[in-house]
N, C-alpha and C positions, 0 to 999 in steps of 0.2 A: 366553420365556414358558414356564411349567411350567406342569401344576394340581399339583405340590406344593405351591406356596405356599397351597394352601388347607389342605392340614392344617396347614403349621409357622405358617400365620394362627390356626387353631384352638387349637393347641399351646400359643402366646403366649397366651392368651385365658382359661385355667384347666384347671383338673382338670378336668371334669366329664366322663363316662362320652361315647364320642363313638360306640361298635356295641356292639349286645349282639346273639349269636347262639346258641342250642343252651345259654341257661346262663350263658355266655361272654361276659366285656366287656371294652374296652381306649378308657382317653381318647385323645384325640385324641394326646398325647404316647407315648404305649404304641404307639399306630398309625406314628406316623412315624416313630419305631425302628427295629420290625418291618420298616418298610417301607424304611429306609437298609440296613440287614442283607441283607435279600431281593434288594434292589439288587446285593451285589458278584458273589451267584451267576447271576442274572440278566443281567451283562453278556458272559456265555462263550456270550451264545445273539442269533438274531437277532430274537426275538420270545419272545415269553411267551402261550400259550395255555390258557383256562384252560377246561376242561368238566364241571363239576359244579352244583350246585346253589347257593343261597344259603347262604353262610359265613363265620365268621369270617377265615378264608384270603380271602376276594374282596377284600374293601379293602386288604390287605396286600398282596396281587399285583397288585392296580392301582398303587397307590403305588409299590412295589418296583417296576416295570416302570418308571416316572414318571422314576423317583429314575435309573434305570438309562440312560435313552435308550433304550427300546427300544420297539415297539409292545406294544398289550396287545390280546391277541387273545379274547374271551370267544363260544363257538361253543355251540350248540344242542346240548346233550346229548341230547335227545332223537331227534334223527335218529337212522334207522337207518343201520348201519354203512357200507355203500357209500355213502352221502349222507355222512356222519361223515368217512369215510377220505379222500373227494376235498377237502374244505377243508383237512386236517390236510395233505394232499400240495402245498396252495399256498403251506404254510411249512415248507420245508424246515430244520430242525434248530433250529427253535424248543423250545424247554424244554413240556413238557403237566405241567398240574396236572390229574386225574381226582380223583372221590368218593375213593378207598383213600390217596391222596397227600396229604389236604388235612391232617390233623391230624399226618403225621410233619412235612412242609413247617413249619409253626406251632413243632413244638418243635426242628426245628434249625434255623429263623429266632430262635426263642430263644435259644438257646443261643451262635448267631452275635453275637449282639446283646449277650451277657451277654460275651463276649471281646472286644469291640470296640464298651466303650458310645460312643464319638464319635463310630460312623457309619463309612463307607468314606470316601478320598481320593475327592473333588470329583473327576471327568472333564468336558474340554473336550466342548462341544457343537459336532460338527462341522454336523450340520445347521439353519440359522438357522429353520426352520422343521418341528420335528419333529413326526412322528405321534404322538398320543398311544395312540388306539384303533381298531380296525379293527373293524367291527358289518357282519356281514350283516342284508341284507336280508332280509324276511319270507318274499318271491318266494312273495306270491298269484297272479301272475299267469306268473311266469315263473321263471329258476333263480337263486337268490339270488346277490346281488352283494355286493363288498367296498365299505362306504361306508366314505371315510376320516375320521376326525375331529382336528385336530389341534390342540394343547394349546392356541394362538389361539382356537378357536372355541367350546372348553367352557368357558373361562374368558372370554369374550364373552358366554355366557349366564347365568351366575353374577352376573358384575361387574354388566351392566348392567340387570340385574331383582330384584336380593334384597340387603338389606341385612346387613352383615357382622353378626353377633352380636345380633339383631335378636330372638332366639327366645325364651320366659318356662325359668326353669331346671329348672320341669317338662316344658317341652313335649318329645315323642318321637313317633318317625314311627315308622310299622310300611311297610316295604315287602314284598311281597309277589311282585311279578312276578319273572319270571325275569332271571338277569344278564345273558342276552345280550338284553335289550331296552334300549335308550337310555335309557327310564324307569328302569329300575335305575340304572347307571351317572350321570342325572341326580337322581336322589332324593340317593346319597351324596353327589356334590358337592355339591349344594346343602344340604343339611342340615346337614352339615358346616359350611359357611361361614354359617350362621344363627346356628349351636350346639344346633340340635337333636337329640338322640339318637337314632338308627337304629335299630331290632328289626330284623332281618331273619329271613324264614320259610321254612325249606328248601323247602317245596310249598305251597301253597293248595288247603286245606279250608272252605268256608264257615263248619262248626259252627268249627273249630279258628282260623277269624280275628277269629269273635266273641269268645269265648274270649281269644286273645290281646290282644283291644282292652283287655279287660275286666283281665286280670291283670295286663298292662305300663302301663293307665292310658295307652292310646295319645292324644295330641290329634290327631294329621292321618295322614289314610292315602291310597293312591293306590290304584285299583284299574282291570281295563279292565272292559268289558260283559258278558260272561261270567262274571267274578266279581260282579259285582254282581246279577247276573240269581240267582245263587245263593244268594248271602247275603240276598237281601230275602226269595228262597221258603225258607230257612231259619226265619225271624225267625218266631213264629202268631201274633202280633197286631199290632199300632200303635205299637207301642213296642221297639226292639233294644234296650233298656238297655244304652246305651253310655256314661253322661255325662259321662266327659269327653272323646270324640270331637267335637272343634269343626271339625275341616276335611275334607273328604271329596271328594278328584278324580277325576273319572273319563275316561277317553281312550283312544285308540290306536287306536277304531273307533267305530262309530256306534255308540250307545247306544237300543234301542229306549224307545219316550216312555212307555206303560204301567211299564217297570222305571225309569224316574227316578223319575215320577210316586209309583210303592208309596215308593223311598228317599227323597223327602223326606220324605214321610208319617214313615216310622217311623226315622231321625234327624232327630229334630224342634228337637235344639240344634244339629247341623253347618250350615258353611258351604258353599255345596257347589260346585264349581270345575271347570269343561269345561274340559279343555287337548287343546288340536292342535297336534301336532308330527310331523316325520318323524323317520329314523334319519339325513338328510341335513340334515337341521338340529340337529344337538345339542339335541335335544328341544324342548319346547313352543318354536310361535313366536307362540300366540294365548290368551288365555284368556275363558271367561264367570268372572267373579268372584261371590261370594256377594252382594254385591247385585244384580249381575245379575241372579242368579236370585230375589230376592225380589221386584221391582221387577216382572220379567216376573210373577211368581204373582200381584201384586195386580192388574195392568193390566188397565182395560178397554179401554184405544189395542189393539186386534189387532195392529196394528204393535208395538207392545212386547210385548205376551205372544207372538208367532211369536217373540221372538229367544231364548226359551228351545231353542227346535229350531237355535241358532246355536253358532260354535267361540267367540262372543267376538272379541274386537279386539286388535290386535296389541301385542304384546309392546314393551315402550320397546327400538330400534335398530332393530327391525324392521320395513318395509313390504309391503303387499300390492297386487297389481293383477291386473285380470280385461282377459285378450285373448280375442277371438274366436280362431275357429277361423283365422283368415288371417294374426293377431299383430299385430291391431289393440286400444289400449286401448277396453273401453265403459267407457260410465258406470252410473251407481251402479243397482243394480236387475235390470241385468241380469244371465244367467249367462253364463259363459265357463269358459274355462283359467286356473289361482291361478297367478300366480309369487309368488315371496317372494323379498326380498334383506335382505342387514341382516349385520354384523360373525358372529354365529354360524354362520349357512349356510353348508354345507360346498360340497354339490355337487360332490364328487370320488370319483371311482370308479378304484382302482387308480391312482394317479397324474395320470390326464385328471379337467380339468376340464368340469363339464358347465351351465358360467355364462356367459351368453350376455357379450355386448362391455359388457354393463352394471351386468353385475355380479348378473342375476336370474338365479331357480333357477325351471326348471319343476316342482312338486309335481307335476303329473298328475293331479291333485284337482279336477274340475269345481265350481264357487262362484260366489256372489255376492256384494257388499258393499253394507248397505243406506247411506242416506245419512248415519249415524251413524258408517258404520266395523263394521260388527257383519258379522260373514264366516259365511256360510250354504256349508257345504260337502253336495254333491250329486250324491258319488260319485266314482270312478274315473273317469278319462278313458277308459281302455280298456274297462269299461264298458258303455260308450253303446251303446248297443241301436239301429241303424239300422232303422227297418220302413216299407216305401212313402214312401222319401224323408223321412221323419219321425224328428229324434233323442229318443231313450228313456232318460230318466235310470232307473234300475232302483231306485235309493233312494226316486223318490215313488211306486211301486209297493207296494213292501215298506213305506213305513210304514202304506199301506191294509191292505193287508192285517195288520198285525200288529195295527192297530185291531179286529179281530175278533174275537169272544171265544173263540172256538175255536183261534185261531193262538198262539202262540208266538215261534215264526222263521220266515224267511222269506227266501228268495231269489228275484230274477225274472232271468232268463238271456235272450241270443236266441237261438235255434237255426238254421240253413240252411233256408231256404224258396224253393221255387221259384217264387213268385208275388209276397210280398213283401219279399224277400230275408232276412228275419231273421222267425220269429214268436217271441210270448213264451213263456217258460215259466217257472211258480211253482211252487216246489221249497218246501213250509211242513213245519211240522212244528208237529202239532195234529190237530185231529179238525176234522169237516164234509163234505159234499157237495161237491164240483168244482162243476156250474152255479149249488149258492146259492153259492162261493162268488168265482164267477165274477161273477154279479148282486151285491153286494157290491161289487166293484172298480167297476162298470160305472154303478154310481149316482152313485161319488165321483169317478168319475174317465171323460172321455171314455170310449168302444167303443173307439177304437182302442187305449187304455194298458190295456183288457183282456185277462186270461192269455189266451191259446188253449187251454194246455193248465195243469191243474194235479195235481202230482207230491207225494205225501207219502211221507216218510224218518224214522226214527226221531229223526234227527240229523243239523246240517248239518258237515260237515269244517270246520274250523278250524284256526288257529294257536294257539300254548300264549297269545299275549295278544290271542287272540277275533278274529281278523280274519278272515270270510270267505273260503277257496280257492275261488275261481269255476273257474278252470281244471279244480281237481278235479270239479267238477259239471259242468263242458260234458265234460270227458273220458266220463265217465257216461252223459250224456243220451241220445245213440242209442240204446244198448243198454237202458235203460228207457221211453223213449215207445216202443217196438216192441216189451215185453213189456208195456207198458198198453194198447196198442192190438190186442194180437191176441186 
C-alpha cells in the first residue's frame, strides 16, 4: 500500500487543476510526474526532509518521497537553530529542501520529467510495511517525538471516511496551517481524493485569508483557534462576506466558545466542523458535523445544546473508550482517560509501538462520552491539577474564565504548595481586578476550583497551530508570583 495511488486515482479522474500555490497550479497529472521525477533523485538518500513554508514543492516531495520508498520528513521551520539542528542530526544524510531550494527543486524536477516523461524504473519494495511520514510531535508538554505514520494508516483515513471524487468541480480548499502539522499533510490527501482543489498559503494573515477566500472563491477551509480568534476580530460587523465559504473546520486545540459563537454569527452560509485528531492518529479520529452544530444552536434539551462544547463522534473504523485512572472501562457520562483504536491509529514512536495487546492508543486526552457517542474532551491528562486530594481539570477553569468580558485567554496551572500540594494559578490575558475576578470563578464554580493567584501576560506562548505550552508557563511561574508578591 502507497498514498500514491491517491493522486494516479486523481490523475485517472481528469484534468482539473489538483494545488494552486504563489500563482502557481499543477493537475493532479502534472503532480504525479513531478512527483515520479523527484522520486529517482530522492532514492540516493535515506529520507527527504522538507523545512520551509507552504509550496508548490510540498506535494511534489511528499509524492516524490511516496514514489521513492523513502520517509518524508516535514520539520518545524520555525525552531530555532539548536532545536533545528538536533532533529536534522536524527537523519543522517537525508536529502533538505529549505525556503532558497524550493523553486530550483521544481525546475530541475521539470526538466527531469521533460527527459524522462514515463517516470523512473518501478523499484522493488523491500519493506512490506513502509513509513510514509515521520511528523513530530508538538511537545507542549515535553521534547518533541518522532510519530510514525505509515502509508496503511493515511490511507485508512482517506479510504474509510471520504468519498472518491465526491467534490462539486468548483469546490477548492484553502489550507492555511503549517506543513509540518498532520492537518496539512491530511488536507492534501484528502482533497486530492475528493477532487477538490488545494490553495495553499505560505503564512497565515487574517486580513490576507479573508482575502484569499474571497479571490480563489474558497468552499471549505480548515483553520485552528488562534486563527480563527483573528479572523473573526478582523471581520467589523456580522457579516465576513465570504459567500461561497460553505465549510469551515476548526481543530487541533480547544476553541474558546465566545470565538465560535462571533464565527457562526458572521459565516452565516458555512457548515461548521470540530475535528479531533492527534499527530498519532493520521489526523481527525472524531468530528462535530454541521448539523451537529445547528441541532445544538436550536436545542432547548441542555443535553443537546452542551454538545456544541464536544469533538463530535467517531469517525466510521474508529472507536473510543474512557478508563479510569486504574484502566477500568466507565460508563457513559463519566470522565476518564480517551483511548482510540481503529485501522488509522498509528501509535508508533521511532519503531516501538505504544498499543496496548488490543490494539488501543492512549491519546492522553482527559473525556467523556455521552450516551449518544458525543466525546467531550477535558484537557490533557498531564494536566490534571491535584489540590487536597481533589483532581482539577484546568479546561473547566479556563472556560470560566474566558466567559468574562474582560478576558481573552486563559490558562490555570498548579504550582507547588506546601499545604495543598498543588494551588491554582490563572495566567489570562485581558484587563480586570484579580479578587472580582477571583469572585467571578467562585460563583460558577465551587471555592476550591478557584484561582488563588491570578497572573496577567500580554500573551499566552503557543505553538504555530495554537496549542497552549504549559510547560513554558510552569517554567515561568516562580519567578513571577515572587515578583507579584513582593
Amino acid at each position: 500500500m502507497n498514498i500514491t495511488m491517491i493522486v494516479e486515482m486523481a490523475a485517472s479522474a481528469g484534468d482539473r487543476t489538483a494545488v494552486t500555490a504563489d500563482g502557481r497550479s499543477l493537475t493532479a497529472a502534472g503532480l504525479l510526474r513531478l512527483a515520479r521525477a523527484a522520486a529517482d533523485r530522492f532514492r540516493r538518500h535515506p529520507a527527504v526532509l522538507y523545512l520551509a513554508a507552504n509550496h508548490l514543492a510540498y506535494p511534489v516531495a511528499l509524492f516524490g518521497a511516496a514514489v521513492a520508498g523513502v520517509p518524508f520528513v516535514p520539520l518545524n521551520y520555525r525552531l530555532g537553530g539548536r532545536q533545528l539542528d538536533e532533529l536534522r542530526s536524527r537523519h543522517p544524510g537525508a536529502l533538505e529542501l529549505r525556503p532558497d531550494d524550493l523553486d530550483p527543486f521544481l525546475e530541475e524536477t521539470e526538466a527531469a520529467a521533460s527527459r524522462n516523461p514515463s517516470g523512473p524504473a518501478p523499484v522493488a519494495e523491500d519493506d512490506p510495511d513502509p513509513v510514509a511520514v515521520l511528523l513530530y510531535t508538538s511537545g507542549t508538554t515535553s521534547a518533541p517525538k518522532s510519530a510514525v505514520l505509515r502509508h496503511r494508516h493515511l490511507l485508512a483515513y482517506v479510504l474509510n471516511t471520504l468519498e472518491f471524487g465526491s467534490a462539486a468541480e468548483e469546490d477548492a480548499a484553502l489550507v492555511a496551517v503549517p506543513p509540518y502539522h498532520v492537518a496539512g499533510l491530511a488536507n492534501l490527501l484528502s482533497n486530492l481524493y475528493t477532487g477538490r482543489r488545494v490553495v495553499y498559503m505560505p503564512s497565515f494573515g487574517a486580513r490576507e485569508w479573508l482575502e484569499t477566500v474571497r479571490r480563489e472563491r474558497i468552499t471549505h477551509a480548515l483553520v485552528v483557534p488562534t486563527m480563527l480568534a483573528r479572523i473573526v476580530a478582523e471581520v467589523p460587523g456580522d457579516d465576513a462576506a465570504t459567500p461561497t465559504l460553505r465549510n469551515l473546520a476548526y481543530g487541533g486545540a480547544r476553541t474558546p466558545m465566545p470565538v465560535l459563537e462571533r464565527a457562526l454569527r458572521i459565516f452565516p452560509e458555512a457548515g461548521f466542523v470540530n475535528a479531533y485528531g492527534l499527530t498519532e492518529t493520521a489526523s481527525s479520529i472524531a468530528l462535530l458535523g454541521p448539523d451537529d452544530h445547528r441541532e445544538a444552536l436550536a436545542a432547548t434539551d441542555p443535553a443537546v445544546r452542551a454538545r456544541l462544547a464536544s469533538v463530535g463522534r467517531a469517525l466510521p473504523g474508529v472507536e473510543f473508550q474512557i478508563r479510569s485512572d486504574d484502566g477500568e472501562p466507565v460508563e457513559a457520562g463519566r470522565t476518564g482517560l480517551v483511548f482510540a483504536r481503529g485501522e488509522q491509529i498509528s501509535g508508533e514512536y521511532g519503531g516501538k509501538s505504544a498499543l496496548d495487546a488490543e490494539g488501543w492508543f492512549a491519546t492522553r486526552d482527559r473525556g467523556r462520552l455521552d450516551a449518544d457517542g458525543y466525546l467531550f474532551i477535558e484537557g490533557r491528562a498531564d494536566d490534571t491539577i491535584i489540590r487536597g486530594g481533589e483532581n482539577i481539570a484546568p479546561a473547566e477553569i479556563e472556560d470560566v474564565l474566558l466567559a468574562h468580558p474582560g478576558i481573552t485567554e486563559a490558562a490555570v496551572l498548579g504550582v507547588p504548595d506546601p499545604e495543598w500540594g498543588q494551588r491554582l494559578v490563572a495566567v489570562v490575558v485581558g484587563e480586570g481586578e484579580p479578587e472580582e475576578i477571583r469572585g467571578w470563578v467562585r460563583e460558577r464554580l465551587r471555592s476550591s476550583k478557584t484561582p488563588d493567584d491570578i497572573v496577567f501576560r500580554a500573551e499566552l506562548p503557543k505553538t504555530d497551530t495554537g496549542k497552549l505550552l504549559r510547560r513554558v508557563l510552569l517554567a515561568e511561574m516562580d519567578t513571577t508570583l515572587e515578583n507579584t508578591r513582593a
